[in-house]
VEXDREN-148960 format. One record per residue (C-alpha): chain; x negated, y negated, z negated; residue in one letter. Coordinates in pm, whole numbers, plus 32768, in hexadecimal, padded with zeros to 4 digits. Example, Ala and Ser with C-alpha at 12.3 -4.5 7.8 and 13.67 -1.06 7.14 Angstrom:
2
 kolnu    X    Y    Z migu
     A 7B32 81C2 7CF4    A
     A 7AA9 806A 7D36    S
//
This chain:
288
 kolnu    X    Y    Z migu
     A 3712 55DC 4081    X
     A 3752 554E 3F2D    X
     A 3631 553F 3EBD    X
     A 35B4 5478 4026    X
     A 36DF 5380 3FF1    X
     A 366B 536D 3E57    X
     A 34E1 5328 3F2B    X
     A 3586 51F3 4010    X
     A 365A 5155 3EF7    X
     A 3507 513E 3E0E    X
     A 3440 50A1 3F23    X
     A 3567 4F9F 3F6A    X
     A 3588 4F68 3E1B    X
     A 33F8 4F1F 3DDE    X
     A 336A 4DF4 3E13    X
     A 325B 4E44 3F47    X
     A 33A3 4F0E 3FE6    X
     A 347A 4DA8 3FCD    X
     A 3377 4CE0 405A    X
     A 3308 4DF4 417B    X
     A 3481 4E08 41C0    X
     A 34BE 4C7B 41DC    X
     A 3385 4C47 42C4    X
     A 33FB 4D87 43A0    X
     A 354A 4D0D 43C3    X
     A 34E5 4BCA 442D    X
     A 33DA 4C12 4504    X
     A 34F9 4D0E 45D0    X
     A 3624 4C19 45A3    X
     A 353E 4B39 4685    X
     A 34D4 4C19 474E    X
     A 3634 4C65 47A4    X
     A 36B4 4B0F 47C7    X
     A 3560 4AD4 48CE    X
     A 35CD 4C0E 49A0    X
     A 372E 4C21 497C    X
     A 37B8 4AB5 493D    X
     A 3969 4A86 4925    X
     A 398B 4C15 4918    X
     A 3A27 4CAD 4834    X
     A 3919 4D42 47B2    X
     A 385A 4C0B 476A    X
     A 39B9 4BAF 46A4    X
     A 398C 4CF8 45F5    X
     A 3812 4CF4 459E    X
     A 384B 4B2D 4580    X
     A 3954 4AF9 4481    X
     A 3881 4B8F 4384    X
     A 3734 4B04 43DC    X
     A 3801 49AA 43A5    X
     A 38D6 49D5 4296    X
     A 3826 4A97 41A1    X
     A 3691 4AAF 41E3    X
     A 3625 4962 41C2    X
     A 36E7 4966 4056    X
     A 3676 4A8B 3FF6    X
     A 34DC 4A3E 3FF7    X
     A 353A 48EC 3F5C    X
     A 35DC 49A0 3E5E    X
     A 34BC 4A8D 3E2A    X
     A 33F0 495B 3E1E    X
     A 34AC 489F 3D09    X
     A 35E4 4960 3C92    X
     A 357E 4A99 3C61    X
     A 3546 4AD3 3ACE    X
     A 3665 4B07 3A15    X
     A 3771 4AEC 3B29    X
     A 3852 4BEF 3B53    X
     A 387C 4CC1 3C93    X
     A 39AB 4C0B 3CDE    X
     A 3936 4AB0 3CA7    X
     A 3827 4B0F 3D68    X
     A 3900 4B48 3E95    X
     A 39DC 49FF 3E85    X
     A 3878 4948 3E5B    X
     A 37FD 49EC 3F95    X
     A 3922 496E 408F    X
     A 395D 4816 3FEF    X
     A 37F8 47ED 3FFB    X
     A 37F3 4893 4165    X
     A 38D3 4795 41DC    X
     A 3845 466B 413B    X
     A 36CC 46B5 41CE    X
     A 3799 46FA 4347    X
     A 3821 45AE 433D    X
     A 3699 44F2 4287    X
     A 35ED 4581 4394    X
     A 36E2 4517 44B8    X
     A 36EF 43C7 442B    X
     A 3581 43C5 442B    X
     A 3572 4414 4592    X
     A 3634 4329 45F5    X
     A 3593 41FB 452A    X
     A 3411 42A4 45CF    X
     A 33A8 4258 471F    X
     A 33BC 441A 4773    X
     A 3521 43DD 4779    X
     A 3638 44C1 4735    X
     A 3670 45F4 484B    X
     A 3674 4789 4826    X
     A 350A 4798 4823    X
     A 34A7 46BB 46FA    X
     A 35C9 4725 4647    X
     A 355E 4895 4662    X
     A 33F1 47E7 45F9    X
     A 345B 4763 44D5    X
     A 3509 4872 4452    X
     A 3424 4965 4471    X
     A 3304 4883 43FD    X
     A 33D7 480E 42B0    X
     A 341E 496D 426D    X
     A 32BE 49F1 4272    X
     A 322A 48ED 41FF    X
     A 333C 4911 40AF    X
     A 32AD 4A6D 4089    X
     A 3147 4A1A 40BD    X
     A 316E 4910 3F91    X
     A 3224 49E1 3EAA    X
     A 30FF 4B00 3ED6    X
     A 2FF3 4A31 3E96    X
     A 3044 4910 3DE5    X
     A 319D 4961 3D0D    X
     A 31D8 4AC4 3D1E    X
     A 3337 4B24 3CCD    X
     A 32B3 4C33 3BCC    X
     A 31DD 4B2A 3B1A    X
     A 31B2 4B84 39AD    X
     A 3152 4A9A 3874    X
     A 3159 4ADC 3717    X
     A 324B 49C8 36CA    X
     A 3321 4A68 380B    X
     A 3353 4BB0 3744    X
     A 33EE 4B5C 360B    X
     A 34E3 4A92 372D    X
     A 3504 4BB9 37E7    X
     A 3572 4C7A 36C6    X
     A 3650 4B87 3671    X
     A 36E2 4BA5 37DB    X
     A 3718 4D18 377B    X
     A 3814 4CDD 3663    X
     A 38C5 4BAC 36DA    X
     A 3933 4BD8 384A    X
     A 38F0 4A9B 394D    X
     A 3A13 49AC 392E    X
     A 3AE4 4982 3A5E    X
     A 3AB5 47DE 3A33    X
     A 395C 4810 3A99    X
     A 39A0 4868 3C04    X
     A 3ADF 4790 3C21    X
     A 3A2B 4644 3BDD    X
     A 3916 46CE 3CF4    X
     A 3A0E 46FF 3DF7    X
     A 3AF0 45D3 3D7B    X
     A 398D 450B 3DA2    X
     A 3947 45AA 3F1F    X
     A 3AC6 455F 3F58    X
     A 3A61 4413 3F10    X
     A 393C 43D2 3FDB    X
     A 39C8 44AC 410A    X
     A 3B11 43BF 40F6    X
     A 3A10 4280 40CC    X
     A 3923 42D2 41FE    X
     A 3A51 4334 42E1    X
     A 3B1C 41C9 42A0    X
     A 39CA 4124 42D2    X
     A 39A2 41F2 443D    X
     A 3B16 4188 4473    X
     A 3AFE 4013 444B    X
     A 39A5 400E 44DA    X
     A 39F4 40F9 4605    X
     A 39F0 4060 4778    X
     A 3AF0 4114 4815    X
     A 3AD1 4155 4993    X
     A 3BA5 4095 4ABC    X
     A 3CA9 4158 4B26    X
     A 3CC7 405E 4C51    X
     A 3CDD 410C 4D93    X
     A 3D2F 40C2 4F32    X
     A 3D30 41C2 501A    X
     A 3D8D 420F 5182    X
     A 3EB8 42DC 523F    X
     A 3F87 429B 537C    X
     A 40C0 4200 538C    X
     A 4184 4357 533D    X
     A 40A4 436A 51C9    X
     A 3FD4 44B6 5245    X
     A 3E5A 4476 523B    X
     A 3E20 4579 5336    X
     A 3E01 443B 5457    X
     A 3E0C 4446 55C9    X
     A 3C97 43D8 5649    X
     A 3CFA 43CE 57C0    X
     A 3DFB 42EF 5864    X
     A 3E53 4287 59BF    X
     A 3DFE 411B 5A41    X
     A 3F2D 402B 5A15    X
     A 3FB7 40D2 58D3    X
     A 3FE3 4041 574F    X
     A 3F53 40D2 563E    X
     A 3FE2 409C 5505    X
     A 3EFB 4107 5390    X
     A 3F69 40EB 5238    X
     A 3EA1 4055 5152    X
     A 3EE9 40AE 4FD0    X
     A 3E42 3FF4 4ECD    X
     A 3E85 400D 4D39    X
     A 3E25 3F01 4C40    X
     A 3D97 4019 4B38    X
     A 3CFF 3ECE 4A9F    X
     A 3D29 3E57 4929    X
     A 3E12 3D32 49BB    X
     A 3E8B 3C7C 4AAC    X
     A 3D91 3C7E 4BEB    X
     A 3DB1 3BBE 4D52    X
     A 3D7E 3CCA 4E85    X
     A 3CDD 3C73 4FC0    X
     A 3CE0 3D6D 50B7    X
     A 3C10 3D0F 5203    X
     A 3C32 3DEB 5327    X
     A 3B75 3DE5 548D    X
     A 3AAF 3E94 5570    X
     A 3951 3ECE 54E0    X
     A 389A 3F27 565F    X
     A 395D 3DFF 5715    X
     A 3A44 3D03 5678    X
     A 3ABA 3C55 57B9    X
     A 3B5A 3D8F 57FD    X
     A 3C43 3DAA 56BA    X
     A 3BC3 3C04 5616    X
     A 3C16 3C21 549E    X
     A 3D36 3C48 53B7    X
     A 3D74 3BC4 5227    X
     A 3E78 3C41 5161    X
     A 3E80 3B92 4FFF    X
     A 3F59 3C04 4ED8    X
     A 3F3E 3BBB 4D61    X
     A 3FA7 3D24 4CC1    X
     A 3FC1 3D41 4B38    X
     A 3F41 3E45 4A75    X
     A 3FAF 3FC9 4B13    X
     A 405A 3F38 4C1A    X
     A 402D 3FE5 4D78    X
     A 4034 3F15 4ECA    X
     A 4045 3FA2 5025    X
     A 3FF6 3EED 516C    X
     A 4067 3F48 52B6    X
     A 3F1F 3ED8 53A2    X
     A 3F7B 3EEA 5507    X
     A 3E75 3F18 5633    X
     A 3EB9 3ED7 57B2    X
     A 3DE5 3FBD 5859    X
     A 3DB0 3F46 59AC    X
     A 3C42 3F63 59E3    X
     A 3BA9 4097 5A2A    X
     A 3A9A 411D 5940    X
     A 3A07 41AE 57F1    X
     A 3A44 40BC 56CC    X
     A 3A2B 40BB 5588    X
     A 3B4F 4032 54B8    X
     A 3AD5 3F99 537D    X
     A 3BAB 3F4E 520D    X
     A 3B08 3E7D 50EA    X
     A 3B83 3E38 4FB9    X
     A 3B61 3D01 4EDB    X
     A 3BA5 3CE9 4D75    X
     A 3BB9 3B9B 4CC7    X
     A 3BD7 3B54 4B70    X
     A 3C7A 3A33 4B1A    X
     A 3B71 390F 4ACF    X
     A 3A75 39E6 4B90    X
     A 39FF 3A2D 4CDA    X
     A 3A9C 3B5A 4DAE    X
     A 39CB 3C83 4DC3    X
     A 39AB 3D97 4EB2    X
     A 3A4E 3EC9 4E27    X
     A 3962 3FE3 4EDC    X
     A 3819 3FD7 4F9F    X
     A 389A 40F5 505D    X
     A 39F8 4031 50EC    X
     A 3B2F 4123 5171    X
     A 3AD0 4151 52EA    X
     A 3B5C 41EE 5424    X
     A 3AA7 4276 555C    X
     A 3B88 425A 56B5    X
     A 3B68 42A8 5808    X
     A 3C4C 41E5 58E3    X
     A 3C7E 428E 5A51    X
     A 3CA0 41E0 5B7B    X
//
């Protein structure tokens, strides 16, 4: 057993085992994140693949001579990190766009490709004559701590400069809203009613906007609009506020309509817009 265990640390410790393990790992991290995505075993099998892969074949690629095992380590997961947030940034700035798929894509792609380069062009057990007398050098005078401080102060650095730059740059997303209930707040709505009797909706509408915003909500009857004519309601609502409008129908013809909401939005110094293609709607049936 011992001597089996002495077998496996060897090959982990070589440099073919490194490199099979690194492309194995990532080839079943992805795997795992394709067929199993938000489980915990794609946690399991993902934090990993994120956090310490990616750094470690970059290491192997550049960092690897004369680095101790533990600077080695730190390297890997501030360098991890630092590619992570590169190649989302890079998504986002490419017309592929950012989403589960490319990101998986990328990461699998960087860290092969990492690999690939450091077999055949820069192999991490690359030997010179001028590299030996630094080696033994390396031997006697252990690698200085400062070495990987001012590496991860430098990532620290760049992480903290592209995440301020995403910040300022970002476009958040509205948080405006409207939606439909009846006059008691459920949205589970009555559809059928009796000729002669009111109907009463509530329309709730929220100015997510990044400032103050006029709100124009239009309401009729999209299959006749004799029936039910048209109705305006017009309030100026500042930033988070939340408005709700009492619309009230007299249902005295019988029939199937359809009750129609729309929401403007206007800007002030602009023209209104219409919040939603797809408006808040209600199908009735009015009996005679």
């Amino acid at each position: 057993m011992s001597d089996r265990l002495d077998r496996i640390g060897a090959f982990l410790e070589s440099h073919v085992g490194q490199r099979i393990v690194i492309c194995a790992y990532s080839v079943l991290a992805t795997l795992v994140l394709l067929a199993y995505p938000g489980t915990a075993a794609a946690v399991i099998v993902g934090i990993p693949y994120l956090f310490f892969m990616p750094g470690f074949a970059l290491v192997r690629l550049v960092f690897w001579k004369n680095t101790s095992i533990e600077a080695k380590f730190v390297l890997s997961m501030g360098l991890s990190i630092l590619v992570v947030i590169l190649l989302g940034l890079l998504l986002v700035l490419t017309p592929i766009g950012l989403n589960s798929d490319t990101t998986r894509a990328s990461m699998i792609l960087f860290t092969l490709g990492a690999v690939a380069l450091e077999v055949l062009v820069w192999p991490a057990d690359r030997k010179k004559t001028e590299e030996a007398t630094e080696e033994l050098k390396a031997k006697e005078e252990p690698f200085k701590i400062d070495k990987v401080v001012a590496a991860m102060l430098g990532t620290a650095l760049v992480v903290s400069a592209i995440s301020i730059g995403l910040i300022i740059t970002a476009e958040y997303p509205s948080r405006t809203y409207y939606a439909m209930t009846d006059e008691w707040g459920s949205a589970k709505i009555n559809t059928t009613y009796d000729a002669g009797t009111n109907l009463t909706l509530l329309i709730e509408m929220h100015n997510g906007e990044d400032g103050p915003r006029v709100f124009s909500l239009n309401s009729f009857g999209a299959n006749n609009t004799t029936v039910f004519g048209e109705q305006w309601f017009n309030r100026t609502l500042d930033r988070g506020d939340t408005w709700n409008v009492s619309v009230l129908f007299h249902l005295d013809t019988p029939g199937v309509f359809r009750l129609v909401f729309m929401l403007y939005i206007q800007e002030e110094g602009s023209e209104p817009y219409l919040y939603s293609e797809n408006p808040v709607q209600l199908w009735i049936e009015v009996k005679a």
